[in-house]
Structure formats: structure tokens, C-alpha cells
C-alpha positions in Angstrom: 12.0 -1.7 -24.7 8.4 -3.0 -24.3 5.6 0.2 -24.2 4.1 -2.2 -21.3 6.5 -3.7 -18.4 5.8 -6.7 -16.6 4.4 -6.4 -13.1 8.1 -7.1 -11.3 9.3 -4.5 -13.3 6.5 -2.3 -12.2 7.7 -2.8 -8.8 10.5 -2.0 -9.0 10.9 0.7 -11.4 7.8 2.5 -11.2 7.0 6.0 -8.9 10.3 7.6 -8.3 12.5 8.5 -11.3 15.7 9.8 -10.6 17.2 13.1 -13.2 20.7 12.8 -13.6 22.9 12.7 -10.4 19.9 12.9 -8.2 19.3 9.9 -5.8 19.2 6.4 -6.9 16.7 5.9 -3.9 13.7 7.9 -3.3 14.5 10.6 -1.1 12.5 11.0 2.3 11.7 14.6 2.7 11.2 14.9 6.2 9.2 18.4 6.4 6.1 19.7 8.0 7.0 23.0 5.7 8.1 23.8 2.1 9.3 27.5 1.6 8.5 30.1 -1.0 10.1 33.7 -2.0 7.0 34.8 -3.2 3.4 35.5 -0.9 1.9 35.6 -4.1 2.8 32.2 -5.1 1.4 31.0 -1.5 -1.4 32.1 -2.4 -1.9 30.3 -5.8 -1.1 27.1 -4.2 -4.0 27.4 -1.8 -6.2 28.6 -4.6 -5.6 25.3 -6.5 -4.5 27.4 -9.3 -0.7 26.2 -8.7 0.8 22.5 -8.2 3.0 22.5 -4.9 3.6 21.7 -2.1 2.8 23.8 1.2 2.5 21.5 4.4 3.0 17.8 4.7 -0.8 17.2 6.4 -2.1 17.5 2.8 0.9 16.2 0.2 4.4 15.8 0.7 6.5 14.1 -1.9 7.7 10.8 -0.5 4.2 10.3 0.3 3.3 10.7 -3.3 6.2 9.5 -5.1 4.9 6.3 -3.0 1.6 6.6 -4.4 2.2 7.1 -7.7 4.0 4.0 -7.8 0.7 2.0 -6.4 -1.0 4.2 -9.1 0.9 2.6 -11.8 0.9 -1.1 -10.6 -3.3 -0.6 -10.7 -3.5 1.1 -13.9 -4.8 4.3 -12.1 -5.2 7.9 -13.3 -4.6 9.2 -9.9 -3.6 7.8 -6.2 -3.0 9.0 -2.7 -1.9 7.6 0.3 -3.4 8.0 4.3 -2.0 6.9 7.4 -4.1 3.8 7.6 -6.5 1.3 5.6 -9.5 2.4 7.7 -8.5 6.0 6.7 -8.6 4.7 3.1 -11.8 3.2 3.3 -13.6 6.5 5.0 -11.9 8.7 2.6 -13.3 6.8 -0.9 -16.7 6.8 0.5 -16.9 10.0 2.1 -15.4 11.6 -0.5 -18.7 11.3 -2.7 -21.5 10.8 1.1 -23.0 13.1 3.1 -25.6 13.1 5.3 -28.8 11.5 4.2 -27.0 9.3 1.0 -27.1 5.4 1.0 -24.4 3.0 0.5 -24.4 -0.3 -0.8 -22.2 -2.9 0.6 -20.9 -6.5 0.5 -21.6 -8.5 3.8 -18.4 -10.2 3.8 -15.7 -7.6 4.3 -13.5 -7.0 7.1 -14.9 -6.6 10.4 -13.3 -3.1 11.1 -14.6 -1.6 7.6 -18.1 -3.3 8.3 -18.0 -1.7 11.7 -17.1 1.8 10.1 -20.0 1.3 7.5 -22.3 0.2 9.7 -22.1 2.4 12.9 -19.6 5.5 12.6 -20.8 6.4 9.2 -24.4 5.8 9.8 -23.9 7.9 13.3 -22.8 10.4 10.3 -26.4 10.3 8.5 -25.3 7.7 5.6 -27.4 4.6 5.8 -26.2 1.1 4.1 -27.5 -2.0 3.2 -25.4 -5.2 3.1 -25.8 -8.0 0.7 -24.0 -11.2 0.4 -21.4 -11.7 -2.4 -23.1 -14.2 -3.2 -26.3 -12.7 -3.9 -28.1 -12.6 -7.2 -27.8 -10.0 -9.7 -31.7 -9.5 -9.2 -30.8 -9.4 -5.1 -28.1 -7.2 -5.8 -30.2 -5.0 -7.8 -33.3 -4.7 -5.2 -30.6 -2.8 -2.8 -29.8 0.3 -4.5 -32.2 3.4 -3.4 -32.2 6.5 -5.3 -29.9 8.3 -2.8 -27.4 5.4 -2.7 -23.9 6.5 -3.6 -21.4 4.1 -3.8 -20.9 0.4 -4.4 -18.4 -1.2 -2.1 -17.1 -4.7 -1.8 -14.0 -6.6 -1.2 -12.1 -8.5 -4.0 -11.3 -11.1 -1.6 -13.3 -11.5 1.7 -11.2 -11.2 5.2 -11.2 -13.6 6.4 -14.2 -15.7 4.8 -11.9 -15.9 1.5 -14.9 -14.8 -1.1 -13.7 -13.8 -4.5 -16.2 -11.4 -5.7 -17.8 -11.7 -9.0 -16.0 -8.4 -10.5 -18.5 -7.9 -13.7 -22.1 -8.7 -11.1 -21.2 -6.2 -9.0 -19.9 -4.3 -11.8 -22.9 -4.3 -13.9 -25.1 -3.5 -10.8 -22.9 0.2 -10.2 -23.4 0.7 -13.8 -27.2 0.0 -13.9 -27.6 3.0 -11.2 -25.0 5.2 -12.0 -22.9 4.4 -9.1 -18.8 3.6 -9.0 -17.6 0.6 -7.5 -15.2 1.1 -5.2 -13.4 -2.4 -4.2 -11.0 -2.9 -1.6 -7.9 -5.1 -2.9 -5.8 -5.3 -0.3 -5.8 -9.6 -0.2 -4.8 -10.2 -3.9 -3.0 -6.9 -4.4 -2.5 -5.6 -8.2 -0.1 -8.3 -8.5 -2.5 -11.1 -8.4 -5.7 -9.4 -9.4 -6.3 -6.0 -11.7 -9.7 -5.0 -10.6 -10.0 -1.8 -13.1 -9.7 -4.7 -15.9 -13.2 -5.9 -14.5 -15.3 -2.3 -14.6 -14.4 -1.6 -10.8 -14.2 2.1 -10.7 -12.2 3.1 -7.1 -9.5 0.6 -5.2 -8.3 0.9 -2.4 -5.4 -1.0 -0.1 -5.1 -1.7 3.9 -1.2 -0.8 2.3 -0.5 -2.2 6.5 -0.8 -5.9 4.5 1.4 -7.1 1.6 2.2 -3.9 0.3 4.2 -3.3 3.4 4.7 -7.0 3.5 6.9 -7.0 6.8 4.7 -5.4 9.6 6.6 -2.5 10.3 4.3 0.5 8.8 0.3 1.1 8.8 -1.1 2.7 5.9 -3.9 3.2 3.2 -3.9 3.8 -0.1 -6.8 4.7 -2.9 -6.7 4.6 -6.4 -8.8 6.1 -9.2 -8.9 5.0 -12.5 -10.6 7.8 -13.8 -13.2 5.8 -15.9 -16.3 7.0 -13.9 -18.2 9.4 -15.9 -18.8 12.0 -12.8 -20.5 14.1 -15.0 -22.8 12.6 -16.6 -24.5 12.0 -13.0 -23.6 15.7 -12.0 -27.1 16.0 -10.2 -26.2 13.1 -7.8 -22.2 14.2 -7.1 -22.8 18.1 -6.7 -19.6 17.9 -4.5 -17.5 16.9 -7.5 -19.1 18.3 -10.3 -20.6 22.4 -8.6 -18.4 25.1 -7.3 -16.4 24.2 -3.8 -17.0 27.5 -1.6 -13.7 26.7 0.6 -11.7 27.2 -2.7 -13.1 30.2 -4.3 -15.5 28.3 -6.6 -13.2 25.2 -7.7 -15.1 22.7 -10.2 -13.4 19.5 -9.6 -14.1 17.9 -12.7 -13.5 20.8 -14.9 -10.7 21.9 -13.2 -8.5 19.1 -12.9 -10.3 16.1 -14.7 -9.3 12.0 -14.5 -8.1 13.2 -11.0 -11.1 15.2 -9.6 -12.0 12.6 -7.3 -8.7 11.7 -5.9 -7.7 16.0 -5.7 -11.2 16.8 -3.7 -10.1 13.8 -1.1 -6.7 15.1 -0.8 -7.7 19.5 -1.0 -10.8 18.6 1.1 -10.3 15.4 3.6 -7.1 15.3 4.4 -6.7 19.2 4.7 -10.1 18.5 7.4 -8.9 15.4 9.1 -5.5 14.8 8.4 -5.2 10.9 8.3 -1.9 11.5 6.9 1.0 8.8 6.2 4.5 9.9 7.9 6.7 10.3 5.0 9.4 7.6 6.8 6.4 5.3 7.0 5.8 6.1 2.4 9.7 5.5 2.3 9.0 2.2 3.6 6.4 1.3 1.7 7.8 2.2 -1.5 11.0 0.4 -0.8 9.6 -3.1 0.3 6.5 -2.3 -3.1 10.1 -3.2 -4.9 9.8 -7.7 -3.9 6.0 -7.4 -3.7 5.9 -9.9 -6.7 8.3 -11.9 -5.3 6.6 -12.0 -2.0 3.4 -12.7 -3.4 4.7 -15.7 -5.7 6.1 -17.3 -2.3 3.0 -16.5 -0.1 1.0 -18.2 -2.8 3.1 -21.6 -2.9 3.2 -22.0 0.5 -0.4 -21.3 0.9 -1.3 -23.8 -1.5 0.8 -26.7 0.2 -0.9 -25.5 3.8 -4.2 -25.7 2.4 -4.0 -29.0 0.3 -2.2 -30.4 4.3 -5.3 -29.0 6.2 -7.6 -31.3 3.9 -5.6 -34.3 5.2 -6.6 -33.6 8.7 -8.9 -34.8 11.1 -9.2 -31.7 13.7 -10.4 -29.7 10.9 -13.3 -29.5 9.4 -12.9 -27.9 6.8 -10.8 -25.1 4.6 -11.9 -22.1 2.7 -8.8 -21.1 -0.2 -9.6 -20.3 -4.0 -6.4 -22.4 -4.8 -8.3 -25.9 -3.9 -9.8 -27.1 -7.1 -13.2 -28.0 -4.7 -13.2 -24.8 -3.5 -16.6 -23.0 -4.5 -14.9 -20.1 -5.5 -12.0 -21.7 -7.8 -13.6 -20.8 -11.3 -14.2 -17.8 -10.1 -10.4 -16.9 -8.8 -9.2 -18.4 -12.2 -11.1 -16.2 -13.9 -10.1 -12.7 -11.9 -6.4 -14.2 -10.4 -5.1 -16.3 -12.8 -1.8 -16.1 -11.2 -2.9 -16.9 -7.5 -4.6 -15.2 -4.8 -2.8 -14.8 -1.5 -1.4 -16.5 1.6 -4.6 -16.7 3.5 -6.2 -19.8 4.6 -9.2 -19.9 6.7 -10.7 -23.0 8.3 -12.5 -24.5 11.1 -11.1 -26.5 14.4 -13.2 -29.3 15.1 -15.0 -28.0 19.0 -15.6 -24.6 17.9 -14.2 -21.8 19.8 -12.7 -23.7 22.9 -10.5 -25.8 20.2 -9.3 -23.0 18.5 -8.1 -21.2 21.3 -6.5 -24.4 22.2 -4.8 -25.0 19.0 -3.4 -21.4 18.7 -1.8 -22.0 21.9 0.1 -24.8 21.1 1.6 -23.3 18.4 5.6 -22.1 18.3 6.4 -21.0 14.6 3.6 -19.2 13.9 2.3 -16.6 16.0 -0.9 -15.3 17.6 -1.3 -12.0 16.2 -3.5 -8.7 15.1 -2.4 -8.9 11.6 -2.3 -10.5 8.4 -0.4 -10.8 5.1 3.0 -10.0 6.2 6.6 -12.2 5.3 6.0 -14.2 9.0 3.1 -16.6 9.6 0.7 -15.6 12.0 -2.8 -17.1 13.0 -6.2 -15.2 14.8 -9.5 -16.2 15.8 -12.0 -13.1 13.9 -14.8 -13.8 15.8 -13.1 -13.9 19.2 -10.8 -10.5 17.9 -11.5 -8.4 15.0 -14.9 -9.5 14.2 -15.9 -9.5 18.1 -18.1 -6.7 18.0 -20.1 -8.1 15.7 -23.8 -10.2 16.1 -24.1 -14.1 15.8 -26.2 -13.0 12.7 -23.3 -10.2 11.4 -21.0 -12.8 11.8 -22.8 -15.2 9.4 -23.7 -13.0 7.3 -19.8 -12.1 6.6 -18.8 -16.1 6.6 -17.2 -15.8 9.9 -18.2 -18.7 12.1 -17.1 -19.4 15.7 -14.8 -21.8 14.5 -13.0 -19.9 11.9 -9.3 -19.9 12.0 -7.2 -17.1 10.1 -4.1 -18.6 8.8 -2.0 -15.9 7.1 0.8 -17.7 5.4 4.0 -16.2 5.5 7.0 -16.8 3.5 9.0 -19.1 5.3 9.7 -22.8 4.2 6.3 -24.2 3.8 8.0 -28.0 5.4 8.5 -25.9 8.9 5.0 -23.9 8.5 3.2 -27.3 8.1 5.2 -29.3 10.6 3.9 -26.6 13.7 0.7 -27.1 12.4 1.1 -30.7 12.1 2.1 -30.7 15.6 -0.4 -28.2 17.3 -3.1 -30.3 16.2 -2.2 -33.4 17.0 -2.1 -31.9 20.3 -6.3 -31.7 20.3 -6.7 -35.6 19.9 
């Protein structure tokens, strides 16, 4: 038996481990409430001093038998789950901001998470600066601040299809004593291993692959446990000084390579309670199992719509790491050897009016809010979930107002390509 399984295997076998005639499948343990014979015991659970459970807003076991299993297909020391990918994003940075810190941020991230950076939180008293992907490492460098927390970026832009340059960014969070946290929900830690490349904190939209089949929204976050919070004790006081609303609890003495992920579990979610349904973890867990295989499939069929797409003359042209032109195909060979995902985006020749035109006249794949599921689906960002965005936002994050999500599905790639084939020959 190899000490290291494969990544299927992972899948599969990892999180819940049934004893002897327990269940095969991962129970779901449908309680708000957990009992106890002893007041005393209570009370050492909500001193920290005892493991347990006590009330499903903070933990709950599906939930983190569900978790643990994302925590091994990362590599992580520790994981959690919340109710969404938004929640997930807001918990790993507020976890280590408060009022009057400084972020550093990627440009080209999803519009929702650029919206939560770049209004909500700064509502909240934590400022950002946003630089492109592409920026140099001396770019990069100019802006950090001495308050800035937190380095954040996207292993794979949605929807402009960037692959980041793991070690830059890297380099730049170790340079100032920062973690990188990276959101790698596109690839997912089938296709890409980010803690393999010095990022520090991932997280998932788990709504997306991880799910795979649209039926449950959820976040996840990871921590590898490599950041050295001590060593910059003066800059994460939260982690590394006593916590008042648990008798004097030191995080990273008290409970080590899982500090981080306990103080966003004991202190967030107990606070604001962003917390995944444990029928919705069930779920998750359950469809985790053909995440390799689903992944293998979107890839294929992603590659065959993209190389199509080049053929045409209604498009201009096609942003995906898989064509060999593609400004960003070293770079995905390097960090996803295996493939990256099933999104495509491109542009409509006529801008907007086109591409409303040619999402109309499609029948296979359908107009929809999401992305990376098993069925094909198609958006317009700039028209939906980039709308609330400037002209100069919108550039800045590679989303033009001719950009066309394609999110690949699973289906035979001949009947994907013939609706396209057939929607845009509709526009000449």
C-alpha cells in the first residue's frame, strides 16, 4: 500500500473513515444540538479546553468530516467549511484584518470577491490596493504598506482565465511577512496544488466543481499550516495574544498548525454564522468522490471547444491556458500540468449587442448564474456578475464588454460544439 495515494483515490477515500460496522457512507447528523451528562464538560467545551461538539452554527460533523476530506486533497493542516464561497473569502481575510490594516489584491478575480474587497470590507476600515497579475515583481512589491495583512489572488482568473505566477506572488508575501491566501476554486486541488508553490491559505467557491452538479452553495478554506504566525506576532496580535471572549486563549500556542483555521471557526462563525447545512456537506462530500473524473472530462471537452472557437469568424478571439498560443500556456504547464478547467472565455465579434444575441440562440447550453458544474452553461460578466463594476474595474480584471463565459460541462463535446456552431452562424 503506497504511504501517498493518487488524487482519485484521495477522492474517494479520504475524510470519513468508517470503524467496524459503522456506516459505509458518511452519516448526516442532522442536529442544531449535541447532549452532555455532565455541566462541567459544557463548560470545557466552550473554554476550548475540550474537543466537541455543542451547536451545529460553529461545527457539526458532517460538516467537518466534509472538510477534512478537502483538507487532505490540498495537503492542508487544517480546513473548515461555510455556507458559501463569499463566506469563504471574508472569513480568510478577516480572520487576520481589522479596522485600519491593508490588503493586497490581484485585479483580476471574480467580480463578487472584488466587490467584497473593495467596498464591504473597506466600509469595514480595511483598505486594498489591486494590482494586475501581470504586474512585475518590482510592481508587486511597491503595493505592500506596513499595515497590509494579507496577500490575495486567484490561481485562475474568473472569468479572464489568468494563471497566476504562484512563486511572484509567493516571493512578494514572503518579502513582507504576509501569507498568501489564493482562491482555487477554477483548477481545484486536482489540477493545481497551490501549497506546492509557497501559497500559504486556499480557499474554494465549493458551489463550483467541488459540488460539480449545481445543487449546493458552499465555501471552503484551507490552511497549510506553513505560515510562521509567530514570528510576525507584533503584526497578528489576534492570533498570537490572549483572546478575552475565551478566558485568555493563545491560538498559536494553544492549538498550533490549526490556530488560524480554530480562531475562524471559535470566533467567525460563532459571530456570524455563515454556516454550511450539514445536508448541503453530505452532498459535497459525496459528489468530492468523481471530482477527478469530472475534471479529466471538463478538461477534454474544453480543449476541443477552444481549439473550434479559433476556427471561427464571429469570434475574435479565445482566452484558455490549454491553447499552445495562449499567453499563459507556459505558465499553466508549469503550475497544472494535468489541465486547468472547463472554462473558455472569448469575445463575440459586435461587442455586447452580439453577445446577447448569440446567447439567445443557443439550446444545449444554457444562460445561467453559474459556472463549473457537469452541464454547460454560458454568461455575459460584464452585463451580470461583473455589472457593478467601472469601465476601468472591468479592464483592469480582463473583462471586456465582449467577453463571453463558456463553462464547459461534461457532455459529448460533438453536441457542445454543434450548438455553438449553430448559434453563431446565426450572427452572419
Amino acid at each position: 500500500m503506497p504511504t501517498t495515494r493518487n488524487i482519485d483515490t484521495t477522492c474517494v477515500q479520504s475524510g470519513y473513515q468508517p470503524e467496524n460496522g459503522e456506516p459505509r457512507c458518511m452519516p448526516i447528523i442532522q442536529s442544531t444540538t449535541f447532549k452532555y451528562l455532565s455541566s462541567a464538560q459544557m463548560a470545557r467545551l466552550f473554554d476550548l479546553s475540550e474537543a466537541g461538539y455543542f451547536y451545529t452554527r460553529l461545527q457539526n460533523p458532517t460538516n467537518d468530516l466534509a472538510a477534512a476530506k478537502i483538507c487532505e486533497l490540498e495537503g492542508g493542516a487544517a480546513a473548515m467549511l461555510t455556507a458559501s464561497g463569499q463566506a469563504a473569502s471574508f472569513f480568510a481575510l478577516f480572520n487576520i484584518c481589522s479596522a485600519g490594516d491593508h490588503i493586497v489584491s490581484s485585479s483580476a478575480i471574480y467580480g463578487g470577491t472584488y466587490n467584497l474587497i473593495a467596498v464591504t470590507m473597506k466600509r469595514m476600515g480595511i483598505s486594498c490596493t489591486f494590482v494586475h497579475p501581470d504586474a512585475s515583481a518590482a510592481e508587486l512589491d511597491a503595493a505592500f504598506q506596513p499595515n497590509t495583512k494579507a496577500l490575495f489572488a486567484e490561481s485562475l482568473a474568473n472569468p479572464a482565465m489568468i494563471v497566476l505566477d504562484f512563486e511572484k506572488f509567493a516571493a512578494a508575501a514572503r518579502t513582507h511577512g504576509v501569507p498568501l491566501i489564493v482562491d482555487n476554486t477554477f483548477p481545484t486541488p486536482v489540477n493545481c496544488r497551490p501549497f506546492e508553490f509557497g501559497v500559504d491559505i486556499v480557499t474554494h467557491s465549493t458551489t463550483k466543481y467541488m459540488d460539480g452538479h449545481a445543487t449546493c452553495v458552499g465555501g471552503a478554506i484551507v490552511d497549510s499550516g506553513n505560515f510562521d504566525w509567530q514570528a510576525h506576532a507584533d503584526k497578528y496580535p489576534s492570533l498570537t495574544a490572549p483572546d478575552d471572549s475565551y478566558h485568555g486563549v493563545i491560538y498559536t500556542r494553544d492549538f498550533g498548525k490549526g490556530a488560524y483555521i480554530t480562531k475562524a471557526v471559535v470566533q467567525l462563525m460563532r459571530d456570524l454564522g455563515a454556516t454550511p447545512a450539514p445536508m448541503n456537506s453530505f452532498m459535497l462530500a459525496t459528489h468530492l468522490e468523481t471530482l477527478a473524473l469530472r475534471m479529466k472530462r471538463h478538461c477534454e471537452n474544453a480543449q476541443a471547444v477552444a481549439e473550434f472557437l479559433t476556427q471561427s469568424a464571429n469570434v475574435t478571439w479565445v482566452s484558455y491556458p490549454g491553447l499552445p498560443d495562449n499567453p499563459y500556456h507556459e505558465l499553466a504547464r508549469k503550475y497544472m500540468p494535468n489541465g486547468t478547467c472547463g472554462v473558455i472565455s472569448f469575445g463575440i465579434c459586435g461587442g455586447r449587442d452580439n453577445a446577447s444575441k448569440f446567447m439567445d440562440n443557443l439550446k444545449l447550453c444554457a444562460i445561467a448564474t453559474h459556472v463549473a458544474d457537469a452541464k454547460t452553461c454560458v454568461l455575459h460578466p460584464a452585463g451580470t456578475t461583473h455589472r457593478q463594476m467601472t469601465d476601468e474595474q472591468l479592464e483592469e480584471a480582463g473583462v471586456g464588454p465582449d467577453l463571453i463565459r463558456l463553462s464547459v460541462g461534461i457532455e459529448n463535446a460533438e453536441d457542445i460544439i454543434a450548438d455553438i456552431e449553430q448559434a453563431l452562424e446565426q450572427l452572419s
